[in-house]
N, C-alpha and C positions, 0 to 999 in steps of 0.2 A: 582108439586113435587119439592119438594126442593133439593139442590145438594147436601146436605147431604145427606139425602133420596137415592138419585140415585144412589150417591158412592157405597152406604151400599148393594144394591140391588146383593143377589144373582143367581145363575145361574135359581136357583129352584123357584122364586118367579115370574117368566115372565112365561106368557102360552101365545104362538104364533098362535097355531092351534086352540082357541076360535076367536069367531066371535062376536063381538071384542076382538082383542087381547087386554090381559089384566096381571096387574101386582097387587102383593099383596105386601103391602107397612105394613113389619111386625111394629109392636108397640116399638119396639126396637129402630126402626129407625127413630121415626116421635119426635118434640116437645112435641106433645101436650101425649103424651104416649100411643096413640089410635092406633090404625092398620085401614087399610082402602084397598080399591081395585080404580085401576085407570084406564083405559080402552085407548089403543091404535089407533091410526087409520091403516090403511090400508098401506100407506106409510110410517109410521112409524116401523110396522112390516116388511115389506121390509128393512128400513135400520137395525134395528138391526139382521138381518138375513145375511144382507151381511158383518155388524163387526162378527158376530158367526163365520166365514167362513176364517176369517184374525185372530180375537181374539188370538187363541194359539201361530199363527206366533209371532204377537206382544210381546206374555207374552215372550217368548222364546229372541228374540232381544233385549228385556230390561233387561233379565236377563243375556245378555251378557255387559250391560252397565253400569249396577247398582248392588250397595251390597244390592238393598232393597228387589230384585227379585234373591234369592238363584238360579243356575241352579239345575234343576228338583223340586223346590216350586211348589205345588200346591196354584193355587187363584181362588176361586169358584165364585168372585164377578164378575157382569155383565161388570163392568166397575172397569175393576181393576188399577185404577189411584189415585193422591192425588189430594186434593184441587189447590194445586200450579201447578201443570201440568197442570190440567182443564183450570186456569186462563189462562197459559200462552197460550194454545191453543186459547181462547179467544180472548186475547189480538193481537196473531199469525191473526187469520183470520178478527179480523175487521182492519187491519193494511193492508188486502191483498185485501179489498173489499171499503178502502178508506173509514171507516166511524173513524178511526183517524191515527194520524199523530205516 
């Protein structure tokens, strides 16, 4: 899946309680303008169970940080981040795991 794709992903497109958990990846959100379904592993549905669990805290503490998150904005997205936050997380954890400088 691509991080565009991911971004886009909302709340309603993940199904956790299939075996394999599984996500519907709408046509909207792909290059190629196809829809597709993508299938989760097992630890994978654990972790996004455990961001479900934090997610609102989150949305709510950004929306005291940021004009981008109105307080009481609703964000139905799975991963309601931008590109540039994702990066810097990125760049945050391989900086904290020594794989650069």
């Amino acid at each position: 899946m691509r991080l565009g794709e991911a971004l886009r992903l909302k709340l309603s497109d993940i199904e956790l309680d299939k075996e394999p958990g599984r996500i519907h990846i709408r046509r909207e959100y792909t290059k190629s303008g196809l829809a597709r379904p993508t299938f989760l592993s097992r630890e994978a549905v654990d972790v996004i169970r455990e961001w479900l669990k934090i997610r609102d805290d989150w949305l709510l503490a950004a929306s005291r940080k940021s004009h981008l998150y109105p307080k009481g904005a609703k964000d139905d997205r799975l991963f309601p981040f931008s590109h540039g936050t994702i990066y810097a997380m990125w760049h945050c954890s391989t900086r904290k795991v020594r794989l650069r400088r």
